[in-house]
C-alpha positions as CSV (number, residue, x, y, z in Angstrom):
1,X,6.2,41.3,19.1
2,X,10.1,41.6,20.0
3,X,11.3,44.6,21.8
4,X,7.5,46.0,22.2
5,X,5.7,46.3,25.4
6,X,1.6,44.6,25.4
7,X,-1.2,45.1,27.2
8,X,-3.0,42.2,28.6
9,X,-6.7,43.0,29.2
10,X,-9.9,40.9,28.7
11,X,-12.6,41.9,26.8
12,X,-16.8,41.2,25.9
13,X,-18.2,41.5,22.7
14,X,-21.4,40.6,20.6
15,X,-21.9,38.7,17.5
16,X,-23.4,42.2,16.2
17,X,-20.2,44.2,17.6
18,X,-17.8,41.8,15.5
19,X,-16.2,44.1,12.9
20,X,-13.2,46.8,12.6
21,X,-12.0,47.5,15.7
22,X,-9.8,50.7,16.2
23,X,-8.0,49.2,19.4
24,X,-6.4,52.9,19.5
25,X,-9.9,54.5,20.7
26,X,-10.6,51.3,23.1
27,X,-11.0,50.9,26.3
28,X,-13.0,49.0,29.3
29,X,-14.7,52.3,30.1
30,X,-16.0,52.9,26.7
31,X,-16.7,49.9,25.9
32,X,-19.1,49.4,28.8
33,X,-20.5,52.8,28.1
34,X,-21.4,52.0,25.3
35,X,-22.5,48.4,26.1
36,X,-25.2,50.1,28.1
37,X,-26.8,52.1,25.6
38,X,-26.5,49.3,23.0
39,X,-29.1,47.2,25.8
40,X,-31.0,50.0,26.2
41,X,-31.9,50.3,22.4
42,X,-32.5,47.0,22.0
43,X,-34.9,47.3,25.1
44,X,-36.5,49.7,23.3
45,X,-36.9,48.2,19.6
46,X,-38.1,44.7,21.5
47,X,-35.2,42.5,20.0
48,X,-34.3,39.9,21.6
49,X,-30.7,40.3,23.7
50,X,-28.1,38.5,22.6
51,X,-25.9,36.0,24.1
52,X,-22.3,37.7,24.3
53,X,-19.5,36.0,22.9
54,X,-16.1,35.9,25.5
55,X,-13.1,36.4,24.0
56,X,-9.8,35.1,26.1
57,X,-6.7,37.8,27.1
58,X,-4.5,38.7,24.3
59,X,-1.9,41.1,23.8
60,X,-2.2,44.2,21.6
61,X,0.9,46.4,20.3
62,X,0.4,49.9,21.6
63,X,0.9,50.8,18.3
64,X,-2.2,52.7,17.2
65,X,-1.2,52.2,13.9
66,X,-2.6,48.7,13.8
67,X,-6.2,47.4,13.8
68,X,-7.5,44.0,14.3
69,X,-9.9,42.5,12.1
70,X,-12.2,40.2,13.2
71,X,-13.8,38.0,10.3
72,X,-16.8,37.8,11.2
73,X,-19.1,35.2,9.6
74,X,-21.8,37.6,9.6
75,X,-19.7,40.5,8.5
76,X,-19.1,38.5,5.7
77,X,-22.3,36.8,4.7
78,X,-23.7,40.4,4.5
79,X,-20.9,41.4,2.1
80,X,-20.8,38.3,-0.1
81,X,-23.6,36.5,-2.0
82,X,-24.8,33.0,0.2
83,X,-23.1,30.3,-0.6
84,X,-22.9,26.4,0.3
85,X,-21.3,26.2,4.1
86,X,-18.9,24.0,3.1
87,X,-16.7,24.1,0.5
88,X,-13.7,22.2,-0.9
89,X,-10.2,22.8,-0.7
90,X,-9.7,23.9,-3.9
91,X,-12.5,26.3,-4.4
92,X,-12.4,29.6,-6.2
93,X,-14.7,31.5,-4.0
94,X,-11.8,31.3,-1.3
95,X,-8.9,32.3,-3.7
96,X,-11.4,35.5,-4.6
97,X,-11.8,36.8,-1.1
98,X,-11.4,39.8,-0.3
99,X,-8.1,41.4,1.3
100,X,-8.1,43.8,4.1
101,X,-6.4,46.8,3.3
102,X,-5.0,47.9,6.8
103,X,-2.2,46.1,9.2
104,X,-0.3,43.6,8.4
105,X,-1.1,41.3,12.2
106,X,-4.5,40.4,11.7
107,X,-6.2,37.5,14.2
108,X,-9.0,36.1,14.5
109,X,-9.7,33.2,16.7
110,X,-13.4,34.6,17.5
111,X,-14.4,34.4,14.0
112,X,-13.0,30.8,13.6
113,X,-15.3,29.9,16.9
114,X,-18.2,31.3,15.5
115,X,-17.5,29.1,12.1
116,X,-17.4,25.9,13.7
117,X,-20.9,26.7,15.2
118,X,-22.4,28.2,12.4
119,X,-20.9,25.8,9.5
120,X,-19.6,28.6,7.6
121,X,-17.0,29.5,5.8
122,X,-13.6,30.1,7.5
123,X,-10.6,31.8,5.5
124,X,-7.3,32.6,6.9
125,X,-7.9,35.4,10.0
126,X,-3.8,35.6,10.1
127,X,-3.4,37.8,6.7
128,X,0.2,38.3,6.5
129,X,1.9,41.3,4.9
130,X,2.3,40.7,0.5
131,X,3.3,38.7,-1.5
132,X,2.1,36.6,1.4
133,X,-1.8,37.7,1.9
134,X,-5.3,36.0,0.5
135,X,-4.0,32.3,1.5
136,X,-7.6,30.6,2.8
137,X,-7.5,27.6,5.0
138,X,-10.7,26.0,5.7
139,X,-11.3,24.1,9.4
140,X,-11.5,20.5,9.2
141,X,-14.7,20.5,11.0
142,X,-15.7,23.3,8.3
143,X,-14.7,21.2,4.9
144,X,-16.1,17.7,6.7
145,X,-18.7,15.8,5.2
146,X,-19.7,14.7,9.0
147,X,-20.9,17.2,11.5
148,X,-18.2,17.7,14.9
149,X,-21.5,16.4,16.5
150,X,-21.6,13.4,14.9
151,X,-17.8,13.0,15.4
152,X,-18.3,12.7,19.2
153,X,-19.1,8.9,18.8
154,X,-16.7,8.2,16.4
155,X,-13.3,6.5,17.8
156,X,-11.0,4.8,16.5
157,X,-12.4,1.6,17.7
158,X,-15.8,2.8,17.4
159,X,-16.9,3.5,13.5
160,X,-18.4,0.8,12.0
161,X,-18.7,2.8,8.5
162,X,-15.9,2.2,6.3
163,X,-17.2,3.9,3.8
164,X,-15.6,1.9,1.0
165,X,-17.7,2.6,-3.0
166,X,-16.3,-0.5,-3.9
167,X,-14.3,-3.7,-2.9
168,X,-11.0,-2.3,-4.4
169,X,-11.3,1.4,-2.6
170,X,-9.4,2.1,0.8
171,X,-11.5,2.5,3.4
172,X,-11.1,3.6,6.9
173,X,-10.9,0.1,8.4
174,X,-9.6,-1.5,5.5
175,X,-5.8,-2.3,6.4
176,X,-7.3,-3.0,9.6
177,X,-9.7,-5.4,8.5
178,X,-7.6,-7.3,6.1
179,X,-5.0,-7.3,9.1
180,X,-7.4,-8.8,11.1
181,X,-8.5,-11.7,9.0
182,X,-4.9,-13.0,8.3
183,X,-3.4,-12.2,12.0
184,X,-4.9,-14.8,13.7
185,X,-3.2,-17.3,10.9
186,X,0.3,-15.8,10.9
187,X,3.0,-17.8,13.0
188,X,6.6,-16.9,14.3
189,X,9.0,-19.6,13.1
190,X,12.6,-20.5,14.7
191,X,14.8,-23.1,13.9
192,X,17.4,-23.8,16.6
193,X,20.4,-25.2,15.3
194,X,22.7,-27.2,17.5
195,X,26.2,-29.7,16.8
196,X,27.4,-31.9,19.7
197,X,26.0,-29.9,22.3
198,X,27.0,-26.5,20.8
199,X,24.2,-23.9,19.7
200,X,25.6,-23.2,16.4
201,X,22.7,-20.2,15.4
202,X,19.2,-19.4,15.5
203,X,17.0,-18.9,11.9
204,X,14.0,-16.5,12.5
205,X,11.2,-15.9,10.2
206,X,7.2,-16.2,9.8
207,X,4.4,-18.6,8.4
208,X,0.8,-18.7,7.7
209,X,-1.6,-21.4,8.6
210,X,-3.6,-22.4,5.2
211,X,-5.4,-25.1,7.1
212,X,-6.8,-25.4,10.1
213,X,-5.1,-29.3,10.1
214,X,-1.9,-27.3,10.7
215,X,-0.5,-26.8,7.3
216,X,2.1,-24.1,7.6
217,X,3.4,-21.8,4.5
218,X,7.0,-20.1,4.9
219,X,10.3,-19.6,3.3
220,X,12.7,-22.5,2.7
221,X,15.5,-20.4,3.3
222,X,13.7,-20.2,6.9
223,X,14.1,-24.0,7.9
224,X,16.1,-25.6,5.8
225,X,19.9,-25.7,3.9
226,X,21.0,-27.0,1.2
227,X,23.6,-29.0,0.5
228,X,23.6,-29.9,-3.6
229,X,20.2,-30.8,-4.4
230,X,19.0,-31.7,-1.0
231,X,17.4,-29.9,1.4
232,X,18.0,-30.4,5.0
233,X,16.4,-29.1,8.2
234,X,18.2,-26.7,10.0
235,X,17.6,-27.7,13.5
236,X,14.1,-28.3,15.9
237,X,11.0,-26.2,14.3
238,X,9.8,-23.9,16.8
239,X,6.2,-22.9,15.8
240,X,4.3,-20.1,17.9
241,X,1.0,-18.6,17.5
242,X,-0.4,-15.3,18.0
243,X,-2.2,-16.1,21.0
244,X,1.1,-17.0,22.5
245,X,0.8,-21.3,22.2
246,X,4.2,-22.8,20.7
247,X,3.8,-26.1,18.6
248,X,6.7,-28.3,17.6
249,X,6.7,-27.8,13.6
250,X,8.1,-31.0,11.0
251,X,9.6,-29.8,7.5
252,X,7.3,-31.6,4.8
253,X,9.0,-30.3,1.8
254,X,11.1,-26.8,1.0
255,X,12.1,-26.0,-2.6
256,X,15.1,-24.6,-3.1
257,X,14.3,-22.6,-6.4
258,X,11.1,-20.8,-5.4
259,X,12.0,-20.4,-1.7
260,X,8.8,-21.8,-0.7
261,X,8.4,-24.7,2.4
262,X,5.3,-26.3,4.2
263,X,5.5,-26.8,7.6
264,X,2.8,-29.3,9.8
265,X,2.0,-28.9,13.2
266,X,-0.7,-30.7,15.1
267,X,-2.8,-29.3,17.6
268,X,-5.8,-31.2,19.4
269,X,-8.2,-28.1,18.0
270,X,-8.8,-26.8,14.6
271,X,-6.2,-23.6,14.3
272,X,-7.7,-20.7,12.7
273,X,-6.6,-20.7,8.8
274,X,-6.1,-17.4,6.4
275,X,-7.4,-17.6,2.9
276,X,-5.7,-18.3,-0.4
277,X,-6.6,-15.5,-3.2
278,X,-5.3,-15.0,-6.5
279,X,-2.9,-12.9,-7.9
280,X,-3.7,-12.7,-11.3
281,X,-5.8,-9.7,-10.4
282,X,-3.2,-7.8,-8.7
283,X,-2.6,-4.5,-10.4
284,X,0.5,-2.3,-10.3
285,X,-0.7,0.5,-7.1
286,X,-3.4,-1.7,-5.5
287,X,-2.9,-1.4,-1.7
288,X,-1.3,-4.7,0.3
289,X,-0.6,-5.5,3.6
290,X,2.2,-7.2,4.9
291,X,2.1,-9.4,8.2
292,X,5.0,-10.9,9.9
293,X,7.5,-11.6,13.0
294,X,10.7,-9.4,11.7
295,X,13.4,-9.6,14.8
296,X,10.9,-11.6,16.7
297,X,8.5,-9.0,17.2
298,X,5.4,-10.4,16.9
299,X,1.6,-9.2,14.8
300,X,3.8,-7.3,13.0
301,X,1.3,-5.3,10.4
302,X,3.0,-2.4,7.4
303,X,1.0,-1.5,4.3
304,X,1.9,-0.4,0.9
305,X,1.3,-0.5,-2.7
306,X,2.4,-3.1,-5.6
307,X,4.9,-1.4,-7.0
308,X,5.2,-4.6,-9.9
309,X,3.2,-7.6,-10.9
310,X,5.8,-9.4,-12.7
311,X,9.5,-8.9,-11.1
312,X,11.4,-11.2,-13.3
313,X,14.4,-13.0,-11.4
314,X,16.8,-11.9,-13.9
315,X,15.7,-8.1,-13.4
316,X,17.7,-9.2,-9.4
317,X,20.6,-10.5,-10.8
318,X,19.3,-13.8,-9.8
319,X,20.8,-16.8,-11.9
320,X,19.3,-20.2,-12.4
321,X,15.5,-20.9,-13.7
322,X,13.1,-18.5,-14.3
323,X,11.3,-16.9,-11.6
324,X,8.6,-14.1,-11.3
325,X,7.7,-11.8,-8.2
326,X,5.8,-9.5,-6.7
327,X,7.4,-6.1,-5.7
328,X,5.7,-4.1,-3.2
329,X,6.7,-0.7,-1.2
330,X,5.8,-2.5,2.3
331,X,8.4,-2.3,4.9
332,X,9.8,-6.0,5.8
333,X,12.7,-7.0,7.2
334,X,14.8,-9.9,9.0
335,X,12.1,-12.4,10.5
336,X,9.6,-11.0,7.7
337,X,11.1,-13.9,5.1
338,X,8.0,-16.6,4.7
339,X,4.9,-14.1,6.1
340,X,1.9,-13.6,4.2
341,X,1.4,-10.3,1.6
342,X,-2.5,-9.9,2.2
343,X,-5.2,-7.9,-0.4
344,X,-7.8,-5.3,1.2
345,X,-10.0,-8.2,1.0
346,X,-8.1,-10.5,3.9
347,X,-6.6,-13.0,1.4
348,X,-3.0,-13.8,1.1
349,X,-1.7,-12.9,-2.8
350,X,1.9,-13.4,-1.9
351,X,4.6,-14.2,0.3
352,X,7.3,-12.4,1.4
353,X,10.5,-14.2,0.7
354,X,13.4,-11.0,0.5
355,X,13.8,-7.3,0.1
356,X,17.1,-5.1,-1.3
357,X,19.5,-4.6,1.3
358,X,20.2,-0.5,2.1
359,X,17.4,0.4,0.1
360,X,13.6,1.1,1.5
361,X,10.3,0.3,-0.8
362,X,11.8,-2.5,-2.7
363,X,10.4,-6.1,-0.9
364,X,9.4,-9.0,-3.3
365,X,6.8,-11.5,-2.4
366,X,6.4,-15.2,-4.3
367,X,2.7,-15.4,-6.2
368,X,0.4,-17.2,-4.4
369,X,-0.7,-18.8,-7.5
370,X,3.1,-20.0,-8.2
371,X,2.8,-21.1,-4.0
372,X,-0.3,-23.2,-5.4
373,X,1.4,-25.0,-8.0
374,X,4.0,-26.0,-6.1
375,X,2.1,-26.8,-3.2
376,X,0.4,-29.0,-5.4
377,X,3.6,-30.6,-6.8
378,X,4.2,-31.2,-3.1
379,X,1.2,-33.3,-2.9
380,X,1.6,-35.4,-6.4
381,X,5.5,-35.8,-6.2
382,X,7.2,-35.0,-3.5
383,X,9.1,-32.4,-4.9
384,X,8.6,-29.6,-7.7
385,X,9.0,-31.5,-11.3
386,X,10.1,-28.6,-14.0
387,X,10.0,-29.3,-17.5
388,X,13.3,-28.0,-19.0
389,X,13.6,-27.0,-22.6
390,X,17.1,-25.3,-23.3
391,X,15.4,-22.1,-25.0
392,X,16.1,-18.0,-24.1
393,X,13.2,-16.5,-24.9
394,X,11.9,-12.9,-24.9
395,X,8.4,-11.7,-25.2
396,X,7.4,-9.8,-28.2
397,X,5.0,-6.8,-27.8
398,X,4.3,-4.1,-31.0
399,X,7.2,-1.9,-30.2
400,X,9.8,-4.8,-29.8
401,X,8.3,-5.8,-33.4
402,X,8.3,-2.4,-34.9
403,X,12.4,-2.3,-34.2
404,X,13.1,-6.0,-35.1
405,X,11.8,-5.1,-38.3
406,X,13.8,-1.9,-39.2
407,X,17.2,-3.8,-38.3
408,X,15.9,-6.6,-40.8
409,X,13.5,-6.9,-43.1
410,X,13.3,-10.0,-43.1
411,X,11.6,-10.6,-39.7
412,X,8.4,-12.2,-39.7
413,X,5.1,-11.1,-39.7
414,X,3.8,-11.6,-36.5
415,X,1.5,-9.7,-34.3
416,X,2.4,-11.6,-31.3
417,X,4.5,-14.3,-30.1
418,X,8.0,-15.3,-28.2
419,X,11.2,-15.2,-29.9
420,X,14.5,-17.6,-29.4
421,X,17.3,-15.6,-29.1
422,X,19.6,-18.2,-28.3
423,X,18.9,-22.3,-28.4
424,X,21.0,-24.7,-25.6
425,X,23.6,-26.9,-27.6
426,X,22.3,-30.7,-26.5
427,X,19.3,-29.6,-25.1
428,X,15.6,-31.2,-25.7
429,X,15.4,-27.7,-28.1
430,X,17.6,-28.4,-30.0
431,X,16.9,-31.9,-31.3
432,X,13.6,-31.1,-31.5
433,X,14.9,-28.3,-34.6
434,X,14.6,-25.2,-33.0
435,X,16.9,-22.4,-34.4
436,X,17.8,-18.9,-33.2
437,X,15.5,-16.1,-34.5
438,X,12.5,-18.0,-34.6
439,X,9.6,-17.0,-33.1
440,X,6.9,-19.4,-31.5
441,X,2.8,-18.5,-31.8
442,X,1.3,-22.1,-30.7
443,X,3.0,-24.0,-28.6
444,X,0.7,-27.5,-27.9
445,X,-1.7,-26.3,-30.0
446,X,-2.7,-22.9,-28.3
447,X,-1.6,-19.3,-29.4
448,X,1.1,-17.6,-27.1
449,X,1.8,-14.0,-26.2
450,X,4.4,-14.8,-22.9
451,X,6.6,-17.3,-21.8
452,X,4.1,-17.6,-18.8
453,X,1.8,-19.2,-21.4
454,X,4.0,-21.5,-22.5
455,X,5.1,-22.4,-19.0
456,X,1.7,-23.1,-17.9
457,X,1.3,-25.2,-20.8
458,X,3.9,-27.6,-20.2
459,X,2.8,-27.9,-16.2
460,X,4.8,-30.4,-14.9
461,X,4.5,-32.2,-17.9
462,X,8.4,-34.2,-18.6
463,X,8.8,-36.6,-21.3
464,X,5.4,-35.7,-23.3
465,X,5.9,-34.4,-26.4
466,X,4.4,-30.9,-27.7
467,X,3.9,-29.8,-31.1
468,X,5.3,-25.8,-31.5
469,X,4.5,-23.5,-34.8
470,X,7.0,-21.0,-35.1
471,X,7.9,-18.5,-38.2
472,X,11.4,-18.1,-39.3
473,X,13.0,-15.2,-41.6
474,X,10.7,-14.5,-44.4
475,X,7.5,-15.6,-42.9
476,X,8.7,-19.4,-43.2
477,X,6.2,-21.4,-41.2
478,X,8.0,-24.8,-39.3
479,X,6.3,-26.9,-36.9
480,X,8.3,-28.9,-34.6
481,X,7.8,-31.6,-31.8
482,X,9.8,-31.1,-28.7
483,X,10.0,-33.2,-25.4
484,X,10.4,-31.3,-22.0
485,X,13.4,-32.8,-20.0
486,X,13.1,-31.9,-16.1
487,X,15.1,-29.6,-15.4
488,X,18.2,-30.1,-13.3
489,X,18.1,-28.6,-9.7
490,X,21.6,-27.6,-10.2
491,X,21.2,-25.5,-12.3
């Protein structure tokens, strides 16, 4: 206490003694007086002496104003009904307790030992003067569901319990184990590039093995430019391995338009290979992972949450065809670009292709089942065929409906379905009768909520012609036959 003198003096005490001490009538030599007649009468009455409890130096004010009370678990069992010994943070029985009502210092470490052994309940032994007072806290060893005993074995590296209800719930380990599964897959990539002798630059980023053959997945952007439609390899493909071996890479294919590339190294042993999941499931808050090389700086691991599903390109200001992404909140940056975005369950469900510069929480990640399709496309054609159409279209939902229809009447009647806002002049769309306003429910003979539907319809499917209902103004019902183009990569 500022500009007040203390007195520093240890003292003895009993569990029984604990209480309301008046430090203004203590002293050593009373308090052994009476700590002799206290043995004697319990000598006498054939109880059982009890083991003192030591209390370490602490100052006092000499101001015998002020007591110190000690809060006592037994004091206060004997005041208060029994209750369960541990109780949660936002119980009413601590909110009730009773306030002391003299001093404003009050301490009482004692009391908080004497909780931890007995498992009772602790509430705040600093009481601070109103509106401040009746604030509980309860010890962490107090509110735990596991005893400080059974902690003693616990580690970091040493729980085996991760206490997880379900596959979808965070457990202790879970980052840790879903970190562990992909790590030994994820590569750092380089790409030197060098002109007549002169080292023009060096592109950083990451990979991740999908086959122990040495299939690598990365970012195109990572290995390759492109000059007009044609990608090119930025310079020698420098492949290394968490364990610390470096493999030459080759470029199989990189597509400009979803940023995606597969890399192939060859190793005399199988290398160690993540898993492909699906990220249909993925849900809007489910916890990811995000592994990676960013500046070089290798088994890289940040977690997060999906913060979106469905991040359309346009939403980024990002012209040409149609993409979709997956925004997360995990921290990624230069280096990050081609890594893998990993589920609780150690599968990949993205990759990480780019985040918004000068802003934190907003990284997007390609689908791995958009990566699947085109790694598939790789396989079949060399390249990523797109069926073009020459349509804007807009996905209806019942709100979107419920306002076409008060600016005109004469809308259709639909549920569901996309609408045409706009039709491409010379485009297959076009000759195939399409007109603006309409709004398409089949499209090759199945019903269609999304322009996802429709794009998974047509696959990679150019020059086959599909048969589209659509309803025009006044619930007039056309069906027309149009014939995908593929789509130019220019554009």
């Amino acid at each position: 206490m500022a500009g007040s003198s203390s007195n520093w003096f240890p003292f003895s005490l009993k569990r029984s003694q604990i209480g309301f001490l008046d430090w203004a009538s203590f002293s050593p030599h009373t308090h052994t007086k009476r700590k002799k007649e206290e043995n004697k009468a319990q000598q006498a009455s054939g109880r059982k002496k009890e083991r003192p409890i030591s209390f370490f130096s602490c100052p006092f004010p000499q101001d015998t104003s002020r007591r110190l009370l000690l809060l006592s678990p037994r004091v206060r069992q004997a005041s208060q009904p029994a209750s369960p010994a541990i109780l949660p943070e936002c119980s009413s029985a601590a909110a009730a307790a009773p306030r002391p009502r003299h001093g404003r210092l009050r301490l009482g470490l004692p009391a908080a030992a004497e909780g931890l052994r007995s498992g009772a309940r602790l509430f705040s032994p600093w009481l601070l003067p109103p509106p401040h007072q009746g604030f509980p806290i309860l010890n962490s060893f107090a509110s735990a569901s596991v005893s400080p005993a059974d902690l003693r074995g616990q580690g970091s590296a040493g729980s085996s319990d991760d206490s997880r209800c379900c596959p979808g719930c965070l457990g202790r380990n879970s980052i840790a184990k879903a970190a562990s599964a992909v790590g030994p897959a994820v590569v750092n990539i380089s790409c030197m590039q060098d002109a007549y002798g002169w080292h023009l630059g060096e592109s950083i980023g990451s990979g991740t093995i999908i086959d122990p053959d040495g299939t690598i997945l990365t970012c195109a952007h990572v290995v390759a430019d492109f000059q007009s439609t044609k990608a090119v390899v930025r310079g020698k493909v420098s492949v290394t391995l968490q364990d610390g071996r470096e493999f030459e890479g080759v470029v199989l294919n990189a597509d400009r338009h979803s940023d995606i590339a597969v890399v192939k190294i060859k190793s005399k042993t199988p290398l160690p290979a993540a898993r492909l999941g699906s990220s249909s499931r993925i849900q809007p808050g489910d916890w990811v992972v995000a592994l990676g090389c960013p500046l070089s700086l290798q088994n890289t691991v940040t977690a997060g949450i999906v913060s979106c599903v469905d991040r359309k390109s346009s939403d980024l200001g990002l012209g040409g065809l149609r993409r979709e992404y997956l925004q997360t909140d995990c921290a990624i940056n230069q280096g990050n670009s081609g890594g893998p975005l990993v589920n609780l369950d150690g599968e990949i469900i993205g990759v990480n292709v780019m985040k918004v510069r000068n802003a934190d929480g907003l990284s997007f990640a390609v689908p791995i089942d958009s990566v699947v399709k085109i790694v598939d496309n790789f396989k079949r054609n060399g390249r990523v065929v797109r069926p073009w159409l020459g349509l804007k279209m807009l996905d209806l939902n019942p709100m979107i409906i419920s306002q076409l229809k008060e600016k005109s009447s004469t809308f259709p009647d639909v549920r569901k379905g996309v609408l045409v806002p706009m039709v491409t002049p010379g485009s297959p769309a076009e000759r195939a009768g399409f007109r603006p306003g309409d709004v398409v429910v089949e499209f090759g003979g199945k019903p269609v909520e999304s322009i996802k539907e429709i794009i998974d319809v047509m696959g990679d499917k150019v020059g086959v012609p599909f048969k589209v209902l659509v309803k025009r103004a006044n619930n007039v019902i056309a069906t027309l036959t149009v014939i995908p183009e593929e789509a130019d990569a220019s554009r």
